[in-house]
One Martini backbone bead per residue (centre of mass of N, CA, C, O) as a GRO file, in nm:
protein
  313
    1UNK     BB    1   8.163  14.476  16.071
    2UNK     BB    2   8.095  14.255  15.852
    3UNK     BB    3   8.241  14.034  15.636
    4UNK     BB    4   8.250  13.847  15.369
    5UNK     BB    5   8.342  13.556  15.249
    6UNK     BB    6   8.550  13.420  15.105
    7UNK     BB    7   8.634  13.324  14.835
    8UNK     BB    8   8.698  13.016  14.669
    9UNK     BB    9   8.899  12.896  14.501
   10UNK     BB   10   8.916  12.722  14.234
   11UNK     BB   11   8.986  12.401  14.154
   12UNK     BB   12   9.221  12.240  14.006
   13UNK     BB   13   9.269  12.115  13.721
   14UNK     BB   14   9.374  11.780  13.594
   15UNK     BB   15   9.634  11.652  13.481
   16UNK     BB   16   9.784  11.420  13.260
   17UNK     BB   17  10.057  11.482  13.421
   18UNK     BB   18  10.016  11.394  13.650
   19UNK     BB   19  10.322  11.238  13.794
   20UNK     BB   20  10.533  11.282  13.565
   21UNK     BB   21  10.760  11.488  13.693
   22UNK     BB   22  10.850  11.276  13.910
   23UNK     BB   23  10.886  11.040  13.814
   24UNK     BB   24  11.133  11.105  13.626
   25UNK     BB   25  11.331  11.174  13.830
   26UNK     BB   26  11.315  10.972  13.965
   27UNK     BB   27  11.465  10.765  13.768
   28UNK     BB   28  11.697  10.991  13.709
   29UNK     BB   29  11.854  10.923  14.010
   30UNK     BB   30  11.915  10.593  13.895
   31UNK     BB   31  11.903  10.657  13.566
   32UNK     BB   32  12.054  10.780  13.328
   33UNK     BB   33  11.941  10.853  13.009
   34UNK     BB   34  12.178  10.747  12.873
   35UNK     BB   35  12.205  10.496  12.986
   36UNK     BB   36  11.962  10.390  12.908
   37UNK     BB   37  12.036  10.444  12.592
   38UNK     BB   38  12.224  10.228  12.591
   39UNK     BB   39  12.126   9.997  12.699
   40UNK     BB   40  11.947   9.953  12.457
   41UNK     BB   41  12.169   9.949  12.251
   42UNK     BB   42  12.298   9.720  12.334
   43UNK     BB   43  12.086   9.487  12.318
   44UNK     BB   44  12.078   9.545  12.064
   45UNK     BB   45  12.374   9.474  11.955
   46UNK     BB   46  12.342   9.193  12.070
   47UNK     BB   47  12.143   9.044  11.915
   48UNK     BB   48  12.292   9.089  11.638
   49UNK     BB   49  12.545   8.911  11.705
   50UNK     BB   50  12.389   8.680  11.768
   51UNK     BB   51  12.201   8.625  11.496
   52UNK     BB   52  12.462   8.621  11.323
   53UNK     BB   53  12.654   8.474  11.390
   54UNK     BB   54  12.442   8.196  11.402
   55UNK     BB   55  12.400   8.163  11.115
   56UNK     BB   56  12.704   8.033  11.067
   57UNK     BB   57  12.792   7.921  11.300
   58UNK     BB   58  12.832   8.124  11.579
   59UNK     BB   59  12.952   8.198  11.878
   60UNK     BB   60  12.981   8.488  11.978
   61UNK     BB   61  13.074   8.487  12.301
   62UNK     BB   62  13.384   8.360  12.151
   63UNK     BB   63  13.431   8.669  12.043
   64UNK     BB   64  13.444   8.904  12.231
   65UNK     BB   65  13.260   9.175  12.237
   66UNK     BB   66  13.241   9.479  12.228
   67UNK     BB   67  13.098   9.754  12.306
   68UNK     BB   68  13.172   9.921  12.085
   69UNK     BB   69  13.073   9.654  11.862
   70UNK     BB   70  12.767   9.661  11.968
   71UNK     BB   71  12.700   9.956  11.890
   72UNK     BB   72  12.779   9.987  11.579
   73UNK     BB   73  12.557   9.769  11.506
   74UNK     BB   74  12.292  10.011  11.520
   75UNK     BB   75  12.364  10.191  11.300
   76UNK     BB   76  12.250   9.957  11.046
   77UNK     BB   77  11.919   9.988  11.182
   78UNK     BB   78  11.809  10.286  11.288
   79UNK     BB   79  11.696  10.426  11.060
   80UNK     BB   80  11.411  10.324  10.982
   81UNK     BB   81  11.261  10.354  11.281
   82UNK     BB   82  11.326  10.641  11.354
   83UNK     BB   83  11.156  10.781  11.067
   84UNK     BB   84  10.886  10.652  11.165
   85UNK     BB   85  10.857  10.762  11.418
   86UNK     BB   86  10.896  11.067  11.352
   87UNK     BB   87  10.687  11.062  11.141
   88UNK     BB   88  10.415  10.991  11.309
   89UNK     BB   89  10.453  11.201  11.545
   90UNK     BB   90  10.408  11.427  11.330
   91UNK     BB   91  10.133  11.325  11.232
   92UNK     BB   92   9.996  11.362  11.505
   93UNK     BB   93  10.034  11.657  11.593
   94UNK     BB   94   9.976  11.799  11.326
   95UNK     BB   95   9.691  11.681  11.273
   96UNK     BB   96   9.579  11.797  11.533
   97UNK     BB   97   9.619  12.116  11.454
   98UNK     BB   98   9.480  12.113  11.182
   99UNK     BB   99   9.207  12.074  11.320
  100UNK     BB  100   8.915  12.198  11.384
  101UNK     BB  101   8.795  12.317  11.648
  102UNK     BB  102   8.533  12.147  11.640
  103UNK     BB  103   8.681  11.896  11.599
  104UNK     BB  104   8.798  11.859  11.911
  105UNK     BB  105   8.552  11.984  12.087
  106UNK     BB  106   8.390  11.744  12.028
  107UNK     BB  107   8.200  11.483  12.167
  108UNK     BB  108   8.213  11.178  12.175
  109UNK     BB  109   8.015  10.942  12.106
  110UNK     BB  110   7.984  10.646  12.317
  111UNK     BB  111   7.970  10.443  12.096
  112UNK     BB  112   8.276  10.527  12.006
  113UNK     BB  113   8.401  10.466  12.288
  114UNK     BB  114   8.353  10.216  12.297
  115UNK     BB  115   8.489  10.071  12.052
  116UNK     BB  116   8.766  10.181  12.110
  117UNK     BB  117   8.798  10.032  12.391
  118UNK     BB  118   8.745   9.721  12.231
  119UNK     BB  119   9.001   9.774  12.093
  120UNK     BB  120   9.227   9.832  12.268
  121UNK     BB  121   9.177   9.559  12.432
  122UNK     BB  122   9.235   9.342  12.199
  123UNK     BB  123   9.546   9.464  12.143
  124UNK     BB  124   9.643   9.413  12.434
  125UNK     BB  125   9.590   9.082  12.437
  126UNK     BB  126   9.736   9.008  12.223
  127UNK     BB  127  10.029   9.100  12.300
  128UNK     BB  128  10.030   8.969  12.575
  129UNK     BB  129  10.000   8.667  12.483
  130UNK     BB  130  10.300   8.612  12.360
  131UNK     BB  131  10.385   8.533  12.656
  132UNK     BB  132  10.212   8.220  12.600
  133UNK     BB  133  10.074   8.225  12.282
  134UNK     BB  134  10.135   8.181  11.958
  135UNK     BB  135  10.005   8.374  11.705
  136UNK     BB  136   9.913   8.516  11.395
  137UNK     BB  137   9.863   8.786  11.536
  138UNK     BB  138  10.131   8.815  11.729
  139UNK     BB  139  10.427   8.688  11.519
  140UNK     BB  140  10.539   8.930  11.421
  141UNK     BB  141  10.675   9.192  11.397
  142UNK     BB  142  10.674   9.376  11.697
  143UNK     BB  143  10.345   9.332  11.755
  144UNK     BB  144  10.311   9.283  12.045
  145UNK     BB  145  10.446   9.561  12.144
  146UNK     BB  146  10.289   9.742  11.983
  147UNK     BB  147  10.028   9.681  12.081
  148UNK     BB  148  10.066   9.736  12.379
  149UNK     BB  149  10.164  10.062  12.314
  150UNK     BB  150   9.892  10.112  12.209
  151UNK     BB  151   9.660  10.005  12.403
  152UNK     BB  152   9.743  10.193  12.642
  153UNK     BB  153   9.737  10.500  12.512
  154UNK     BB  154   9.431  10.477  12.444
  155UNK     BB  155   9.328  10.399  12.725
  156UNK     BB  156   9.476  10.631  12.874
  157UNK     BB  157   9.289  10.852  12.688
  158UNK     BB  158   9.023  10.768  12.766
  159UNK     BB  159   9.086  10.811  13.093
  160UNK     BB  160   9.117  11.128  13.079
  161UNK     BB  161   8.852  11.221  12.929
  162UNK     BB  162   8.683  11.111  13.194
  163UNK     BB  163   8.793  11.247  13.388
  164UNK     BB  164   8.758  11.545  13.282
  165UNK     BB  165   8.460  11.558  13.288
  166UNK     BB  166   8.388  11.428  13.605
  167UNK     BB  167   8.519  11.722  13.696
  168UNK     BB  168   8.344  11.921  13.586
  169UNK     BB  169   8.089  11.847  13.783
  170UNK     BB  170   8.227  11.931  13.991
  171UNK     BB  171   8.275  12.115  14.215
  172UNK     BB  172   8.539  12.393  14.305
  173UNK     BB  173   8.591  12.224  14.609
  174UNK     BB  174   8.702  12.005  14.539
  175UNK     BB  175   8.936  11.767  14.526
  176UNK     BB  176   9.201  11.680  14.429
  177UNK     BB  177   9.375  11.456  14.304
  178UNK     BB  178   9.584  11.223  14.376
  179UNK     BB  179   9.922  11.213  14.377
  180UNK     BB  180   9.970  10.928  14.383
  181UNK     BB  181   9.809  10.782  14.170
  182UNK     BB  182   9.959  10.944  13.933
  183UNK     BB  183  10.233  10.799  13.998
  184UNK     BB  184  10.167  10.540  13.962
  185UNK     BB  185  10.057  10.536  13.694
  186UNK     BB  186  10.341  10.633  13.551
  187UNK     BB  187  10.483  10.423  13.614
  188UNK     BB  188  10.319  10.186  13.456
  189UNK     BB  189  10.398  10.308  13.220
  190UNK     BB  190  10.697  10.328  13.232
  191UNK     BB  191  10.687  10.012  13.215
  192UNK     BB  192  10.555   9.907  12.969
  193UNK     BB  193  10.685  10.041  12.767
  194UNK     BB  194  11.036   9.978  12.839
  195UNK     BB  195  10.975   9.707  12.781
  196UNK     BB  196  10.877   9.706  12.512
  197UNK     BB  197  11.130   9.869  12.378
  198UNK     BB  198  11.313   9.613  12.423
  199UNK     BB  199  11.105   9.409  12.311
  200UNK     BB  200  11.180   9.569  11.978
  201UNK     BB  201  11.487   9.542  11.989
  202UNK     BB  202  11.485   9.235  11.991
  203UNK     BB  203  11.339   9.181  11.711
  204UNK     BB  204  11.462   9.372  11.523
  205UNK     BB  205  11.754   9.263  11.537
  206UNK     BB  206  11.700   8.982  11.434
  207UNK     BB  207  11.611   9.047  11.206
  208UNK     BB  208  11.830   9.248  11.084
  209UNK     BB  209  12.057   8.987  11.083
  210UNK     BB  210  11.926   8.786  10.933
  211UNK     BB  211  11.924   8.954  10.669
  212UNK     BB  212  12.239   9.032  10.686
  213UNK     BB  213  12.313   8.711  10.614
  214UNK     BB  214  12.143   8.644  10.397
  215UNK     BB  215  12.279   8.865  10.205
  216UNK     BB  216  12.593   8.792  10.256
  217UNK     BB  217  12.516   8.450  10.169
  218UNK     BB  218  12.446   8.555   9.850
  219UNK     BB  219  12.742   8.739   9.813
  220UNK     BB  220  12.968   8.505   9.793
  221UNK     BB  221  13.058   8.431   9.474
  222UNK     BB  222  13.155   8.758   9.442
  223UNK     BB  223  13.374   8.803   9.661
  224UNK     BB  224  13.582   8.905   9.837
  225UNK     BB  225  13.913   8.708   9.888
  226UNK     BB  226  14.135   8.495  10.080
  227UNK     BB  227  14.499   8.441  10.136
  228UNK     BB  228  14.642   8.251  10.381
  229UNK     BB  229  14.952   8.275  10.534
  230UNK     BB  230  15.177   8.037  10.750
  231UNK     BB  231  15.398   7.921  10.948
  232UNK     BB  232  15.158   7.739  11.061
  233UNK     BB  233  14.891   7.470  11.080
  234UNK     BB  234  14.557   7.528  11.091
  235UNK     BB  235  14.367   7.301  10.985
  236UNK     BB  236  14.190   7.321  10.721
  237UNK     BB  237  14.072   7.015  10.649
  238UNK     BB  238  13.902   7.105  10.398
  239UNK     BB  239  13.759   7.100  10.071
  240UNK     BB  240  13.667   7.395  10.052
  241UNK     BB  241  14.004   7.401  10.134
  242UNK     BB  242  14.305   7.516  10.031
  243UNK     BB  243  14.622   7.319  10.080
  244UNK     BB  244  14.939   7.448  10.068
  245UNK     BB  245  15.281   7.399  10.037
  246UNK     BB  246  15.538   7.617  10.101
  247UNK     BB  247  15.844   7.416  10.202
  248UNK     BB  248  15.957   7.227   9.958
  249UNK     BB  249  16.128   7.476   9.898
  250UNK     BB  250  16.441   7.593  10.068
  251UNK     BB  251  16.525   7.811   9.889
  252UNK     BB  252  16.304   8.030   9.910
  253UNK     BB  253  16.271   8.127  10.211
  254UNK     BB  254  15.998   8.082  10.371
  255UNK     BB  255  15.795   8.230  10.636
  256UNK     BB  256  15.534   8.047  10.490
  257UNK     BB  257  15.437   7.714  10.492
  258UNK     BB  258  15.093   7.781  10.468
  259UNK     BB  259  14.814   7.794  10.232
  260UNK     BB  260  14.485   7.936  10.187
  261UNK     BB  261  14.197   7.850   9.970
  262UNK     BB  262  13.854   7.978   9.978
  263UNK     BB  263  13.795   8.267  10.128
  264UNK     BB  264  13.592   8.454  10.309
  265UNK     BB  265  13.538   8.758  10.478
  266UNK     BB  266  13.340   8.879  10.729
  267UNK     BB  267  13.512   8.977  10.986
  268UNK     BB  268  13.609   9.173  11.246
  269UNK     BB  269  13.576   9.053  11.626
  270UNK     BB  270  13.723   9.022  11.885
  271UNK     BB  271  13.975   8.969  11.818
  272UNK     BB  272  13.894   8.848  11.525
  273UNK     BB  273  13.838   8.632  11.292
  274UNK     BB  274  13.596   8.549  11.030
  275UNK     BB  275  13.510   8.297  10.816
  276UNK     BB  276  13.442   8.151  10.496
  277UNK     BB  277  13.337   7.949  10.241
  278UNK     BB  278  13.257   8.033   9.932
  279UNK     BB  279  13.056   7.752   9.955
  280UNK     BB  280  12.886   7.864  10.190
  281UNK     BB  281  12.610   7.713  10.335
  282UNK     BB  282  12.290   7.648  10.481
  283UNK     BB  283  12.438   7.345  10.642
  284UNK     BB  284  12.714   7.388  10.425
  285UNK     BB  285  12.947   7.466  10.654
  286UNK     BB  286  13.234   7.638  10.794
  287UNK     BB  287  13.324   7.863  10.997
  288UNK     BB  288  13.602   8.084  11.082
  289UNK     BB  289  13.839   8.122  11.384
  290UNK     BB  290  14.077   8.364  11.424
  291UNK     BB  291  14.306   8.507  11.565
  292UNK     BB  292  14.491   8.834  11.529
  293UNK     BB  293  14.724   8.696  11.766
  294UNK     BB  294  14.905   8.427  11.689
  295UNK     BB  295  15.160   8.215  11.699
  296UNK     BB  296  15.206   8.280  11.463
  297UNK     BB  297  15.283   8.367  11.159
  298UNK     BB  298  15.060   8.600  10.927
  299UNK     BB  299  14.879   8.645  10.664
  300UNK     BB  300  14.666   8.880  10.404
  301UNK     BB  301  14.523   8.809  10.109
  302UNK     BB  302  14.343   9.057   9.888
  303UNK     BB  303  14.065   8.957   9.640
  304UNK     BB  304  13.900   8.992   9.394
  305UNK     BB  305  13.646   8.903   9.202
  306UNK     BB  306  13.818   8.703   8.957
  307UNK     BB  307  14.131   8.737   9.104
  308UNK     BB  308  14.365   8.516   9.026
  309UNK     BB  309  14.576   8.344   9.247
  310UNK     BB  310  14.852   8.220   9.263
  311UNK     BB  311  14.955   7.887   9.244
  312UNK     BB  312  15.213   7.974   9.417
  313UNK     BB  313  15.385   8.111   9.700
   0.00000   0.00000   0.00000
């Protein structure tokens, strides 16, 4: 007695993230997720730290800034994009669970389809242009990256649900998806989104450093002042700089000959000192780069704004 064939299960139907997880795993074999993280913060903090003093006129570069402080520059700017970013991603979830079971499962009529897919190619073509010339609508800030990875997103959404639809209509017997396709996919995906995300590191950094330079010599006025007492001559030979001799008296008995009046502390970093004169504006006034450990004595006397220090050594 013959028995009937057996029936063949469906086919399984293919998901939106089939060569997510292959792709992932690539990836963190090469480069694993901290380093990448790392990378990134890195990048930020080297563009911020050659921003702001680029803003004084200091090449950051020969102040050999560690990694350390490469790294802890990423900490004053991170908090704002973070919180934008989870803010987003949270009302993006929360707002598609709470819409209506009717409203998810309808589909958009074609002409919805159609506009929605003529914007997100003009958005990606827009931030992409920026990589050839500069115009209106490409030069805010992050603009351009954030267009690619709108861009991108939408349109792989887009064609995710046509993919669905597509798969739905074939027989059960189909065959799945290509897994290498899958894999292709999201590699590409992977690499666009991956380059936007260091060049959005790149803009903002660079952002947020000019905005703390031109913020920090607007209280150069108010700043506390430092005065530094030398052995030697550091020969700060500027008008906005005060300098006294402090040797003219043997009794004295000073093991500091050189006194220096007029400056305020920018910050210490790569093992140096970096100074500005009170008076120094954009254009007018040069930065003042010290080793912190010179070749002779050197002290630092740190005094508030407005609290006058005395007139002799």
């Amino acid at each position: 007695m013959s028995h009937p064939p057996a029936e063949q299960p469906p086919a399984p139907a293919g998901s939106a993230f089939d060569g997510f997880t292959q792709v992932a795993k690539s990836i963190g074999q090469f480069v694993a997720p901290t380093t990448l993280l790392t990378a990134l913060l890195f990048f930020f903090g080297w563009n911020h730290v050659y921003r702001f003093f680029h803003y004084f006129g200091v090449d950051s570069t020969t102040l050999e800034p560690s990694i350390r402080e490469y790294l802890m520059r990423t900490v004053d700017a991170l908090f704002v994009p973070l919180i934008v970013v989870g803010l987003l991603c949270m009302a993006v979830l929360w707002g598609y669970t709470a819409l209506p079971n009717s409203v998810r499962e309808r589909r958009p009529a074609w002409w919805l389809n159609a506009v929605i897919t003529v914007l997100a190619v003009a958005v990606l073509l827009n931030g992409a242009s920026r990589v050839f010339v500069v115009t209106p609508l490409n030069d805010g800030l992050c603009v351009a990256p954030v267009s690619i990875i709108v861009g991108v997103l939408v349109l792989w959404s887009l064609i995710v649900l046509r993919r669905n639809r597509l798969r739905a209509q074939l027989p059960e017997t189909a065959p799945p998806r290509s897994q290498a396709a899958a894999v292709t996919e999201w590699a590409i995906l992977f690499a666009v989104i991956g380059i936007s995300l260091f060049w959005i590191a790149a803009d903002y950094s660079i952002a947020v450093a000019q905005t703390r330079a031109s913020e920090w010599a607007a209280q150069l006025p108010s700043s506390a002042q430092v005065v530094i007492y030398s052995e030697k001559d550091l020969h700060l030979s500027r008008s906005d700089v005060h300098t006294t001799r402090c040797d003219t008296d043997p009794a004295a008995g000073s093991a500091y000959r050189f006194r220096y009046d007029g400056l305020v502390p920018l910050t210490r970093i790569g093992g140096h000192y970096v100074l500005v004169p009170r008076t120094w504006t954009p254009g007018n006034g040069a930065a003042i780069v010290l080793p912190a450990s010179p070749p002779g004595a050197i002290r630092f006397e740190f005094r508030l704004a407005g609290d006058s220090p005395s007139p002799t050594c």
